[in-house]
TORMAR-406616 format. One line per field, with one value per residue (C-alpha): residue in one letter; x negated, y, z; residue number from 0. Coordinates in pm, whole numbers. Each point is the difference from the previous one (the first is absolute). Example, Ala and Ser with C-alpha at 12.3 -4.5 7.8 and 13.67 -1.06 7.14 Angstrom:
2
aa <- (A,S)
X <- (-1230,-137)
Y <- (-450,344)
Z <- (780,-66)
i <- (0,1)
//
This chain:
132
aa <- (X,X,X,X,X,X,X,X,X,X,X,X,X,X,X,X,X,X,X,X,X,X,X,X,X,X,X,X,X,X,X,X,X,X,X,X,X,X,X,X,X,X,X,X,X,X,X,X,X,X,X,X,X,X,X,X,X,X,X,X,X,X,X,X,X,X,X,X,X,X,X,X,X,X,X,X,X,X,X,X,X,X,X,X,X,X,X,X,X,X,X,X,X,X,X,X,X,X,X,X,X,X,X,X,X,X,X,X,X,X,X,X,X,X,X,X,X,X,X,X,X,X,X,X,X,X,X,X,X,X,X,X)
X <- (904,-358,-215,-360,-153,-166,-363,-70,-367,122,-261,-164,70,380,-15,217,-291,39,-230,81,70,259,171,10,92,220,-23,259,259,-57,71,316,-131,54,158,-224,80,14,18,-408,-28,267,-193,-355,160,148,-375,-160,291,-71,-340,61,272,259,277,294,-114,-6,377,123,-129,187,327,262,133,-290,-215,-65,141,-313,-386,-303,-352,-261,-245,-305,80,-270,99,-321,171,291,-54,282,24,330,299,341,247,-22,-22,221,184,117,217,-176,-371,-292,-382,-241,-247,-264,-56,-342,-7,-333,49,166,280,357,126,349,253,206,340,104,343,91,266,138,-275,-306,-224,58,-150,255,-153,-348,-105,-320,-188,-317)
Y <- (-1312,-101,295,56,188,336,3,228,138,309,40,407,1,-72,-376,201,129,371,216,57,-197,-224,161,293,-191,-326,8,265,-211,-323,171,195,329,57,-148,-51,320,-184,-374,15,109,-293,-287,96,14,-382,-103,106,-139,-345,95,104,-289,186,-181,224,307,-242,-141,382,155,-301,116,-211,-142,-187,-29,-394,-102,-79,87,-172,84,-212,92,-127,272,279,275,173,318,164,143,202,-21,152,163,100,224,5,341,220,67,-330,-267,-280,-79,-273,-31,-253,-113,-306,-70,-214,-278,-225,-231,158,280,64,208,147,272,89,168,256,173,260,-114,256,213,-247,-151,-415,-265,-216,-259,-52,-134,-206,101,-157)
Z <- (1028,48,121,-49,306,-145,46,309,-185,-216,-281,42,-434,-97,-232,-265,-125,4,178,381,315,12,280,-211,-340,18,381,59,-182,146,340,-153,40,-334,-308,-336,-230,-326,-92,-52,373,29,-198,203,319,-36,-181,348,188,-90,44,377,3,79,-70,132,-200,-327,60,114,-286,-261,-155,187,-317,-93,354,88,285,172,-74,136,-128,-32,273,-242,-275,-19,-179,-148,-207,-175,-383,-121,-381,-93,167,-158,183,377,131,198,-299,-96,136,-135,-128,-66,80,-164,215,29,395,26,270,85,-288,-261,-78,-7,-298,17,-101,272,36,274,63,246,294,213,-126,62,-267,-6,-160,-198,-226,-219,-300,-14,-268,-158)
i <- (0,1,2,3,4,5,6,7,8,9,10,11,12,13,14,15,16,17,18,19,20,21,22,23,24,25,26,27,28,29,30,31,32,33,34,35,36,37,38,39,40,41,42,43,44,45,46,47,48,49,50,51,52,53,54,55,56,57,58,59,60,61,62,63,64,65,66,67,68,69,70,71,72,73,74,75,76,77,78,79,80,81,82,83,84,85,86,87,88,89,90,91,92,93,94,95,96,97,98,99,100,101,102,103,104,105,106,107,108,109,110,111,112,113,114,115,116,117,118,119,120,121,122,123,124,125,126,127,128,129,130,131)
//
């Protein structure tokens, strides 16, 4: 699996967009301290992980059944923000759930509706749909 090394800066404000550091927001998953409460927490976490580049924190939090096999980001993407337009499901109460989102890059946007399941507890990304 091809790696991206994460970038040693840590931004003071978390890239997910919510107010707060990102040691206190999205950074206190990436390190495992804690696991995202809901698959919102989930789908922010991952946008600022490919922000940071953190590659192992995108492929450990990917439901084994439909993770790739390897990952490698392209070190020329900049992320630039994270809008979340809709979410369905996804709190402690459910086993299953979706969040809409568009996730602006120098260039352009990507607009999709994602799909998270619990494992073992855990919120996971399994599979999005691109949407116009």
């Amino acid at each position: 699996m091809a790696r991206r090394t994460p970038r040693t800066a840590r931004p003071a404000s978390c890239p997910c967009g919510l107010p707060g550091s990102y040691a206190d927001c999205c950074g206190r998953f990436h390190s495992g301290a804690s696991a995202a409460p809901s698959a919102e927490a989930l789908m922010r976490s991952r946008y600022s992980a490919f922000v940071m580049g953190d590659v192992e924190y995108l492929v450990r939090t990917w439901h084994p059944r439909t993770r790739p096999s390897g990952l490698e980001l392209d070190p020329g993407m900049r992320w630039t923000g994270l809008e979340i337009l809709d979410t369905g499901d996804g709190s402690a109460f459910h086993s299953t759930g979706t969040v809409t989102f568009r996730a602006s890059y120098r260039g352009g946007s990507l607009h999709e509706r994602s799909r998270f399941e619990r494992v073992d507890g855990a919120w996971v990304y399994v599979d999005g749909e691109f949407l116009d």
